[in-house]
N, C-alpha and C positions, 0 to 999 in steps of 0.2 A: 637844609634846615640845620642851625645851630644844635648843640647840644644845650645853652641855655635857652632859649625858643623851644626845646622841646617839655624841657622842663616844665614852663610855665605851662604849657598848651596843654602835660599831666594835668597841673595843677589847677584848671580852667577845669577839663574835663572832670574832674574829683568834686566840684563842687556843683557844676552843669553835667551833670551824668547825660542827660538825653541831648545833648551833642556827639556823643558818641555814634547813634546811628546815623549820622550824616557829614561824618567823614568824608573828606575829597581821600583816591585811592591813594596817594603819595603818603596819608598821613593814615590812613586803615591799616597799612600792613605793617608796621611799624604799633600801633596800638594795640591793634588784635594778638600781637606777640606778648606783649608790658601783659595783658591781660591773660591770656593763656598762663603765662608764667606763675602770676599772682593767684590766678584760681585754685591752680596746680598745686602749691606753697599751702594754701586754705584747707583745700581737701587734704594733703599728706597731715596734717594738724588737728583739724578737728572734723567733727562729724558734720561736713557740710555738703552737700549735692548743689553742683554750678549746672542749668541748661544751656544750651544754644545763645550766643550771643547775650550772652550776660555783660556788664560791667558792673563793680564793685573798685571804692575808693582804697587805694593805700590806707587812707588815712582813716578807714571805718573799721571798726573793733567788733570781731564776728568770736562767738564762745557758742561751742556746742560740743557736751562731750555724750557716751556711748549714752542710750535713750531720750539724749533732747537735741534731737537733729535738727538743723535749719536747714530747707530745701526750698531753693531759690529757683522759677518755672524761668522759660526761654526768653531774651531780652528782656529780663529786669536789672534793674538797677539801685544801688544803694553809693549813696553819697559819702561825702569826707564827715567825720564827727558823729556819723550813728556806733548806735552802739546794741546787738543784736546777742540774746542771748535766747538761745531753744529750750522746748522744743517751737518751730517756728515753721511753717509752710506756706510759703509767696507762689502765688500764682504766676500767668506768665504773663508780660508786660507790666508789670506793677515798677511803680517810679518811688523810691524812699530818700525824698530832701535830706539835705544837710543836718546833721545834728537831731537825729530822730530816735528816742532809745523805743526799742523791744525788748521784752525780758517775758519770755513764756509761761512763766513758776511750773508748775509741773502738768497742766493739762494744758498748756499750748497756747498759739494767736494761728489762725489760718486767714492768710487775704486772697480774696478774687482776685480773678485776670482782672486787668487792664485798669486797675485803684491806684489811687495817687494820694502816697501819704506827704502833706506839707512840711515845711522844715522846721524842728525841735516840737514835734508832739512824742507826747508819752502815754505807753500802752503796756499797763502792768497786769501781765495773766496770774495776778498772787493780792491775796492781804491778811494783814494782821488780824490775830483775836483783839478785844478792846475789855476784855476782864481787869477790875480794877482792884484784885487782890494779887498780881502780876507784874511785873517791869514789861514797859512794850519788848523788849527786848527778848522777851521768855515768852509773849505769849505765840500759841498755836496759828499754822501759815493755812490759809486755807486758798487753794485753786480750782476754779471752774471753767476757765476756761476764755477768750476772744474770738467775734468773729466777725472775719468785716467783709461784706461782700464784693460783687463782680462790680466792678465801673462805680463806685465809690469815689469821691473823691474829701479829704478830712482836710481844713486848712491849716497854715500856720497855729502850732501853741493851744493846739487841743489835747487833752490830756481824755482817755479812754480808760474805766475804770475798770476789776475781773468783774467776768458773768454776763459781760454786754455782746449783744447780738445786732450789725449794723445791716440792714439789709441792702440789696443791690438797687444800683442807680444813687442813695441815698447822698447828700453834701451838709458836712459838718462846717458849721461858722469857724471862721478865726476864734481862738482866742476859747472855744467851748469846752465845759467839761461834762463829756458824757456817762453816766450812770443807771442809764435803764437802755431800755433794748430802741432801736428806732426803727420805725417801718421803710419797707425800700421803697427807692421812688422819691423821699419826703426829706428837703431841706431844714436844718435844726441849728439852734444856735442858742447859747447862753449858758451859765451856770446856777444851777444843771441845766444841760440842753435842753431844749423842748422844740418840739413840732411847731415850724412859721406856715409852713405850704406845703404843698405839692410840687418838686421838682420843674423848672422847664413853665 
């Protein structure tokens, strides 16, 4: 294998994370190293926990300093262009597309095993006060918190706003903005999201 062939096959991987576990061996041992390496790098930096068979992009931007840990469960992965900042705790198998920001504000995001967040949704655990004797700038941040459950799945370009609670099984439309809690089980879609069905 070239050295520019391996290049790209990073750069494929970076953007296809779940390629990863289905490596031919020739190209496993050789990754699971790039990857060891890079986790290693993450952890000596900032306060982050990698499990078992993790994959995380070069190219994704992880910020966790002392109190706002991101802990990443066993074979998750996070794509090229997120941008992750704690506190944050990923469950294990959870898939984070391309271009996905997290930002925890001070009480957190928690996701279930086995959740699939689509590429470029946004998941802000923080908001502004809207006092109009104020600059936004100045007013008060208030955090309550994210919670998205087990086998979720959120599509492309949904935006999740603080305070929301998604329950398990539940699937977010393309393109929705969520702002109240959704029952698990029950497919939702629009802005603001709302309840279409029942799951399946």
């Amino acid at each position: 294998m070239t050295d520019q062939y391996r290049q790209q096959h990073k750069q494929r991987l970076s953007y296809m994370p779940w390629l990863y576990h289905s490596l031919k061996p020739v190209q496993r041992e050789w990754a699971e190293a790039w990857q060891q390496q890079l986790q290693r790098s993450l952890m000596a930096m900032e306060t982050i926990r990698f499990g078992e068979g993790c994959f995380v992009a070069p190219e994704a931007n992880l910020f966790a300093e002392p109190g706002r840990d991101i802990i990443i469960g066993n074979g998750s992965q996070i794509a090229a262009g997120c941008f992750l900042h704690g506190p944050i705790r990923i469950g294990d198998h959870v898939s984070i597309n391309h271009g996905v920001t997290l930002d925890g504000g001070r009480a957190g995001i928690e996701i279930g095993d086995h959740t699939r967040i689509a590429a470029r949704c946004t998941v802000y655990a923080f908001n502004h006060g809207l006092a109009v004797d104020r600059l936004i700038r100045e007013q008060a941040v208030s955090s309550t918190g994210i919670r998205i459950g087990r086998d979720v799945w959120v599509g492309a370009n949904v935006g999740i706003v603080d305070g929301v609670t998604i329950g398990d099984g539940a699937v977010i439309g393309m393109g929705s903005v969520v702002t109240r809690d959704v029952p698990a089980g029950m497919v939702v879609a629009g802005n603001p999201a709302r309840v279409l069905r029942p799951r399946g």
